[in-house]
MARMAR-512965 format. One line per field, with one value per residue (C-alpha): residue number from 1; x, y, z. Coordinates in Angstrom, 2 decimals, always signed. Each point is the difference from the previous one (the first is absolute). Layout:
N
i = NUM  ...
u = X  ...
v = Y  ...
w = Z  ...
# end
This chain:
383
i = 1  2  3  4  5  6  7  8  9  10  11  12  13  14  15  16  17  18  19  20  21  22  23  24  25  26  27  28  29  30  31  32  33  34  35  36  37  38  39  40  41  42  43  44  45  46  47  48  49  50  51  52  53  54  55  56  57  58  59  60  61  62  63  64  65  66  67  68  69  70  71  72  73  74  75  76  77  78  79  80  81  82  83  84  85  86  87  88  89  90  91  92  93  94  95  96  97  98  99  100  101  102  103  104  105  106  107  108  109  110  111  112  113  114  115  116  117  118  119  120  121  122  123  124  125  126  127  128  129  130  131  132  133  134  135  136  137  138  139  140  141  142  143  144  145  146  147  148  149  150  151  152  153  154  155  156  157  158  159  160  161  162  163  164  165  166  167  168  169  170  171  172  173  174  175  176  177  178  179  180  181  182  183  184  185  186  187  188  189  190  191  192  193  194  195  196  197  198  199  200  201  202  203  204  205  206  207  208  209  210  211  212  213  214  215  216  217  218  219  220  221  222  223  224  225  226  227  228  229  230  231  232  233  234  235  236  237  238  239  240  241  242  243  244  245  246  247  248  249  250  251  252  253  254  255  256  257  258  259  260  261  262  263  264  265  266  267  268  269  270  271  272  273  274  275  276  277  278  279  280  281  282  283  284  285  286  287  288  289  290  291  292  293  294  295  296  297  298  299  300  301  302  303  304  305  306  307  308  309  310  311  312  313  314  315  316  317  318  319  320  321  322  323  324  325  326  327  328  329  330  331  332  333  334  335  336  337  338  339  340  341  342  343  344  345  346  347  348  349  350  351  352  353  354  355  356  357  358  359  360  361  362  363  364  365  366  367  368  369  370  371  372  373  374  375  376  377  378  379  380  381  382  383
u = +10.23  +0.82  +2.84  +0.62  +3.04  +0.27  +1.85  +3.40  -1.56  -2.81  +1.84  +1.35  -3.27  -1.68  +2.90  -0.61  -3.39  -2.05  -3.79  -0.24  +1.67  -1.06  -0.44  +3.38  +1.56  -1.11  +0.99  -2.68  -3.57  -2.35  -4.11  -1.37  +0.03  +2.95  +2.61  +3.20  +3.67  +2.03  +3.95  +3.13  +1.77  +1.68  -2.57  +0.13  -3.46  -0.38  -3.38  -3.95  -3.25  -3.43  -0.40  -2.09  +0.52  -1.04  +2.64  +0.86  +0.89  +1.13  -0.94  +2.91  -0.73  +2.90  +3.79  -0.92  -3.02  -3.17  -3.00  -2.20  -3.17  +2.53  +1.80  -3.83  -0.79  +3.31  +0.08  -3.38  +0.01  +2.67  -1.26  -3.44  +2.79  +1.82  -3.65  -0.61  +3.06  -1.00  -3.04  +0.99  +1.01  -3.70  -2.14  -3.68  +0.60  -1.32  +0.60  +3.94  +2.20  +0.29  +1.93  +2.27  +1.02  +4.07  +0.43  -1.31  +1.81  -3.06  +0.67  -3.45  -2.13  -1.95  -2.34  -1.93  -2.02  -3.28  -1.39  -1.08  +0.07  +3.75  +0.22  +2.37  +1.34  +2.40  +2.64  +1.81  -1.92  +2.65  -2.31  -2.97  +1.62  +0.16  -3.23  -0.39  +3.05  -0.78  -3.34  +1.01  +2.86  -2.81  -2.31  +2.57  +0.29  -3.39  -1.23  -3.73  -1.08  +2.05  -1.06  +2.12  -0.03  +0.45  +1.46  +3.76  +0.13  +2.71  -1.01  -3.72  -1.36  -3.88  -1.74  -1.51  +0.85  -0.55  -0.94  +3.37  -0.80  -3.27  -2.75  -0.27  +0.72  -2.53  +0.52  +1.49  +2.10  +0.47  +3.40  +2.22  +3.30  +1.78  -3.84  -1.79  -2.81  +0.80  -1.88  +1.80  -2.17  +2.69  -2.25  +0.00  +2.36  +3.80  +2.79  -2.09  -2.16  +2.11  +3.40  +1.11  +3.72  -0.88  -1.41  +2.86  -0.40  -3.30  +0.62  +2.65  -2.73  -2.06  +2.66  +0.40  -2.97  -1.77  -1.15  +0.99  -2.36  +1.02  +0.18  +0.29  +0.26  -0.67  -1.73  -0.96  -2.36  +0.99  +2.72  +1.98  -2.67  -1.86  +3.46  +0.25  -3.39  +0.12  +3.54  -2.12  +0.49  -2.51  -1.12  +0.70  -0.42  +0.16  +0.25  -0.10  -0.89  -1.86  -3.80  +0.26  +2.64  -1.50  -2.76  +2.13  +1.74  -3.11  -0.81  +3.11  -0.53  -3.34  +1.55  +2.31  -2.89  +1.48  -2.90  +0.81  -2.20  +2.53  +2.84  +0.39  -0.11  +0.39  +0.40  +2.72  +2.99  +3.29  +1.78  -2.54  -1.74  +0.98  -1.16  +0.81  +3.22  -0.29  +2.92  +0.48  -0.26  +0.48  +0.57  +0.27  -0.31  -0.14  +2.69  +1.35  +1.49  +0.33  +2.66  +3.75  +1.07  -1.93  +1.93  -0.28  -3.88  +0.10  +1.93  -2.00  -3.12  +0.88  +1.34  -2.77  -2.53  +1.79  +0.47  -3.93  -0.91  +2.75  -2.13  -2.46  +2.21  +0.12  +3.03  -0.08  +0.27  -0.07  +0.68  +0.62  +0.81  -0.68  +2.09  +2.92  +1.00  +1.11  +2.87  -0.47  +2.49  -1.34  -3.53  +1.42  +1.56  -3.49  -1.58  +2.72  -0.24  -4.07  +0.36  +2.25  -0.63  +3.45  +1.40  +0.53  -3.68  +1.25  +2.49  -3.90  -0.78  +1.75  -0.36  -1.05  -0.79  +0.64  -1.51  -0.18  -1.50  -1.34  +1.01  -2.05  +0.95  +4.07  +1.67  +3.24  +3.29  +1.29  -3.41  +0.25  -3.02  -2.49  +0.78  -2.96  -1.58  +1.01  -1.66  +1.21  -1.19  +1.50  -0.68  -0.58  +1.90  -1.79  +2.39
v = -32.10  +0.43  +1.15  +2.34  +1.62  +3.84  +1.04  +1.40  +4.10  -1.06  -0.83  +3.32  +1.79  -2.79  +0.16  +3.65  -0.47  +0.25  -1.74  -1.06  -2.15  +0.29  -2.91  +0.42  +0.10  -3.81  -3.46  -2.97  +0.87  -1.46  +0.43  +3.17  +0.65  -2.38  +1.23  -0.04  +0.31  +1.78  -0.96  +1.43  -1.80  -2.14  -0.85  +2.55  +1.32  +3.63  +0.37  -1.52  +0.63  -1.02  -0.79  +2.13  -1.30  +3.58  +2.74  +0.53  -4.09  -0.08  +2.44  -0.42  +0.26  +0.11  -2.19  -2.77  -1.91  -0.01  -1.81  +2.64  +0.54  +1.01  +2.60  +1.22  +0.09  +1.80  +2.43  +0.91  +0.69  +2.10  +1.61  +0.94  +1.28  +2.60  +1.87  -0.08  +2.06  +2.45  +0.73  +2.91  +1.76  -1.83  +2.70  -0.39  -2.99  -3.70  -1.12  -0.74  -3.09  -2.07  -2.28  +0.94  -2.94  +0.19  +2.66  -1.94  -3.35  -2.14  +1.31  -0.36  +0.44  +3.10  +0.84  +3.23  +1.41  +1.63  +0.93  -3.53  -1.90  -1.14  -0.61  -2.55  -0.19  -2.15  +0.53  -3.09  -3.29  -1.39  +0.48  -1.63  -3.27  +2.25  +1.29  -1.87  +0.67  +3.92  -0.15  -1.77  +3.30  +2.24  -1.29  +0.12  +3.63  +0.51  +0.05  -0.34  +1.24  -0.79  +0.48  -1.08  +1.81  -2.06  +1.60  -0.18  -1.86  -2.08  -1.09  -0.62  +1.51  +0.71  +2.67  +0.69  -1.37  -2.59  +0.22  -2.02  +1.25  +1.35  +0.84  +1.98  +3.52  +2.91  +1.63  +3.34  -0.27  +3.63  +0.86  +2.70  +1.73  +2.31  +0.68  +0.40  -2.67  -2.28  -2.32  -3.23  -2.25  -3.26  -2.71  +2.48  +2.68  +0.73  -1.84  -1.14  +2.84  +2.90  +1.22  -0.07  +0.72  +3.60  +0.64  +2.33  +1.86  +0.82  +1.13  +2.45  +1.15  +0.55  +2.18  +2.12  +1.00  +2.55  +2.66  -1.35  -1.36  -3.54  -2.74  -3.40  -2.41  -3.66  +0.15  -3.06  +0.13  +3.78  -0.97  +3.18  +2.09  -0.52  +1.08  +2.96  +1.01  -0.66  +1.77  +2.79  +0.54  +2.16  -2.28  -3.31  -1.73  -3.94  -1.79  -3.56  -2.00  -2.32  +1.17  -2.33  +1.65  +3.42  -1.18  -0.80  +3.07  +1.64  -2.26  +0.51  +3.73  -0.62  -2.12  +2.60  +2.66  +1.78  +0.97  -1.81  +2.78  +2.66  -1.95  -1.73  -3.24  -1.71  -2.42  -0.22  -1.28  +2.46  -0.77  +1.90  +2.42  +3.46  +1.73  +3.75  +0.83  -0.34  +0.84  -3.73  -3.00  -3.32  -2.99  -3.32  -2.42  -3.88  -1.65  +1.12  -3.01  -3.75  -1.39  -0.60  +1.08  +3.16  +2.62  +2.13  -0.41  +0.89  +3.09  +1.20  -0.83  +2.12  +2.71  +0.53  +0.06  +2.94  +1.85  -0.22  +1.07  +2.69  +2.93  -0.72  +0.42  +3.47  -0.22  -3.42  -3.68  -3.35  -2.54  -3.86  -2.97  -3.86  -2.14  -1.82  -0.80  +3.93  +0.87  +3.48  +1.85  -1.11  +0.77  +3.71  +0.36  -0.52  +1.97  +2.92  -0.55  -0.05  +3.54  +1.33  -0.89  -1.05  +3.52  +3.00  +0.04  -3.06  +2.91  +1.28  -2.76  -0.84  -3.03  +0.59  -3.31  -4.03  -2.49  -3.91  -3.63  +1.03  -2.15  -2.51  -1.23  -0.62  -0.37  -2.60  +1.48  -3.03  +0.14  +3.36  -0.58  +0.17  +3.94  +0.68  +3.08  +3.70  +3.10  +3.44  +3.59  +2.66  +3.66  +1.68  +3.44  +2.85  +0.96
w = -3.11  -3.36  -1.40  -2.94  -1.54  -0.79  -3.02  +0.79  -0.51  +2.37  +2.86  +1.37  -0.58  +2.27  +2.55  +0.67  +0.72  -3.01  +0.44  -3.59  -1.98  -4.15  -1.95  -1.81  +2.89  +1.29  -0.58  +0.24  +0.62  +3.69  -0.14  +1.08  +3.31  +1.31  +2.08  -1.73  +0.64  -2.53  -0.21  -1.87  -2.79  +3.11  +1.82  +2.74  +0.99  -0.67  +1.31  -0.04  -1.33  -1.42  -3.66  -1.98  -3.81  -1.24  -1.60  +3.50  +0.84  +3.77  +2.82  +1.81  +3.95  +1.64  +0.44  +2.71  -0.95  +2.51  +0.09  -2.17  +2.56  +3.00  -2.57  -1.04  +3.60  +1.25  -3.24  +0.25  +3.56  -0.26  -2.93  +2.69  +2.22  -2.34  -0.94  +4.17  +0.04  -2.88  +1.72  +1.80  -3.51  -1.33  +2.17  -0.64  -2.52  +0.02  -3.40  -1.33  -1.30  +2.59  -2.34  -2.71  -1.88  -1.03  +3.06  +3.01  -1.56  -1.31  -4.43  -0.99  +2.60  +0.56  +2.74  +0.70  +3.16  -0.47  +3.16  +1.48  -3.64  -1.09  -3.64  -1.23  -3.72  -1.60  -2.78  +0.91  -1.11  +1.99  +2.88  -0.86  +1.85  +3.13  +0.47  +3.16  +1.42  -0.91  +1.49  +3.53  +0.22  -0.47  +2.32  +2.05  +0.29  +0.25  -3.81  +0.02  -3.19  -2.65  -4.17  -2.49  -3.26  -3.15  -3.51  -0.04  -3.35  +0.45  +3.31  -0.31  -3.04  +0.98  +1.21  +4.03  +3.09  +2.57  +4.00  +1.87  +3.68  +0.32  -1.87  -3.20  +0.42  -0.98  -3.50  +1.65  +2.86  +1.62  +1.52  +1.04  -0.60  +1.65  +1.17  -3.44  -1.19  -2.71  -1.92  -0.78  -2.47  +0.76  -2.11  -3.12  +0.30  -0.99  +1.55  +3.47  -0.06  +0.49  -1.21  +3.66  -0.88  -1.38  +4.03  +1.04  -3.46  +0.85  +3.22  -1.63  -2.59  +2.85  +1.08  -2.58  -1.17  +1.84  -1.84  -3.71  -3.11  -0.42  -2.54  +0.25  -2.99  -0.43  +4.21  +0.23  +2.33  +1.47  +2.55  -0.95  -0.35  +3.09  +1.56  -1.92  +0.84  +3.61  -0.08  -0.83  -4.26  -1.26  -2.91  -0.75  -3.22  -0.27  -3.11  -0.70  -3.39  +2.44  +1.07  +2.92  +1.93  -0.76  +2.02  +2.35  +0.10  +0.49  +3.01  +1.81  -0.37  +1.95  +2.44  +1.07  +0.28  -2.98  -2.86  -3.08  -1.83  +0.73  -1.95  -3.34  -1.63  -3.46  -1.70  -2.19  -1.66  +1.43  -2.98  -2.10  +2.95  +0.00  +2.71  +2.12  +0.89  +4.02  +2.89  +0.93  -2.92  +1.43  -2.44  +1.01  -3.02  +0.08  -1.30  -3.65  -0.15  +1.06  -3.05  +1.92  -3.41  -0.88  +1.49  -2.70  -0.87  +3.82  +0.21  -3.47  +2.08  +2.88  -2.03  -2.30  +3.27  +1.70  -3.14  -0.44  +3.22  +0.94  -1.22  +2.79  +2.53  +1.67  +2.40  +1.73  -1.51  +1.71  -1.92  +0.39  -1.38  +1.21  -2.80  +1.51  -3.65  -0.31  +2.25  +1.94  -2.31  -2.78  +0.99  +1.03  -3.57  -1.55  +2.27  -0.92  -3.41  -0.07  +2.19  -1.97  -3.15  -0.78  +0.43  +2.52  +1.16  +2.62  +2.24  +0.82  +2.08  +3.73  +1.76  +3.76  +1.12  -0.78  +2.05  -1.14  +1.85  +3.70  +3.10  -0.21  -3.74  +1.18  -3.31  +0.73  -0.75  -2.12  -1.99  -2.07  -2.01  +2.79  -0.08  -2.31  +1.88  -1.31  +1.29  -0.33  +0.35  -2.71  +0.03  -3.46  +0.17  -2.21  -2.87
# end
């Protein structure tokens, strides 16, 4: 195995646990995909990984090196394991991470459940010389469909998918959560198909919306709004800039017996739609941001959103936020400041709820910057 040196700031970080080591950080370079062992300025082994030759150079995997197919196969395994002991908590639910890169120990590697079909996407290259030994795990545990979804730049670069166990799946794949229908379009759609970590954010909108006009900006393809309708709001309005998941929106509405007719949707750009003030706005934004360096830009971003929509919010907000690159304090600050317009009109609002990643996206706690997901509820008091 090779050996490379980390720089003297690197090693401590590694030490503790930290999956990544930055290019800055390394001494000597391997080929992609080679297992690596990474020493201190003596000689002493700190810990191991596979080369990646990117911004992020090493995924580090651990102290004691392994032969890398029975860490995939033990890793992944017990990765299956954890979401069999969420299930209880899951309820009526067959589609979740099953593998969450950093957090079940394999940096990189991402795998998601969609009823029978498993979607596998890389953000590690590093992995591409692994494939086999990730597809005998799999198979292992029973995998028998199993897409994987091309367009991490850095990784592959190209759009679509490929069949590894299986055939092709269909265009749609219908699931559940928490007993509502979703349609996951995994060959075309966000992320795998669905934004699966927002689940137990639905199931809280779903919660709190009986009776209530609702709003929900940049839907996707309705996930929050099919809660809110089947939670009981009176009127739901969906907006997206993208036509296709308004269809989709639709759809799901019709999958769940709900009539799309007796709700509303458009498409449009949030940052210049104004629409009615309703009881419950729910705003869940891509990221503002993707630049290690623009936390400003962010936070201006962020700000200038919520000031634009706050006068269509009747009582309740629920905002969220997916950048990693924006701390939550920082993305709180904005949020204040975008409320509030910079002055007393922020002491009108009360935060009732925060909720972040779900159970089956763990977030390590020597890897801080895999806390990316920020949800809360705020209440706007009348003056």
């Amino acid at each position: 195995m090779k050996r490379l040196g980390l720089t003297q700031d690197t090693v401590g970080t590694v030490a503790r646990g930290h999956p990544w080591v930055y290019r800055e950080g390394l001494l000597g370079s391997a080929s992609v995909g080679e297992a690596v062992e990474l020493v201190d300025g003596k000689g002493k082994r700190v810990a191991w990984g596979i080369f990646e030759g990117g911004p992020i150079t090493v995924r580090v995997l651990g102290r004691d090196p392994q032969p890398i197919a029975r860490l995939v196969e033990s890793r992944l395994r017990a990765a299956f394991s954890l979401r069999k002991h969420l299930a209880a908590d899951l309820g009526d639910t067959d589609t979740y991470r099953v593998c969450h890169g950093e957090g079940d120990m394999l940096p990189g590697l991402v795998i998601d459940r969609y009823g029978d079909t498993f979607v596998l996407r890389l953000y590690a290259r590093a992995w591409e010389s692994h494939m086999s030994a990730i597809l005998e795990a799999l198979r292992g545990l029973g995998v028998s469909n199993l897409w994987r979804r091309f367009g991490v730049g850095k990784v592959d670069d190209r759009e679509g998918g490929e069949a590894l166990i299986g055939g092709e799946p269909p265009d749609g794949l219908v699931v559940r959560e928490h007993g509502m229908k979703l349609l996951a379009r995994v060959k075309v759609g966000q992320k795998t198909g669905l934004f699966l970590d927002q689940r137990e954010h639905r199931r809280k909108i779903r919660g709190w919306s009986a009776g209530r006009t609702v709003s929900n900006l940049f839907s996707y393809n309705g996930g929050f709004s099919i809660a809110a309708a089947l939670g009981g709001a009176k009127r739901v309005v969906t907006v997206d800039q993208a036509p296709a998941a308004i269809d989709d929106a639709r759809e799901i509405f019709r999958l769940n017996d709900i009539d799309p007719g007796r709700h509303l949707f458009e498409v449009a750009d949030v940052f210049t739609w104004k629409g009615p003030k309703v009881d419950l706005l729910i705003c869940d934004p891509p990221s503002l941001t993707h630049d290690k360096d623009a936390d400003g830009a962010a936070r201006k971003a962020y700000r200038d959103l919520h000031r634009h929509i706050q006068p269509m919010v009747g009582s309740w907000l629920a905002t969220s936020s997916c950048s990693a690159r924006l701390p939550w304090d920082r993305w709180e600050e904005a949020v204040r400041e975008g409320l509030g317009h910079g002055g007393l009109g922020a002491a009108r609002w009360t935060r009732l709820y925060t909720g972040t990643e779900p159970p089956d996206h763990p977030v390590g706690l020597a890897h801080p910057e895999a806390r990316y997901l920020k949800f809360m509820l705020l209440d706007k008091r009348e003056e």
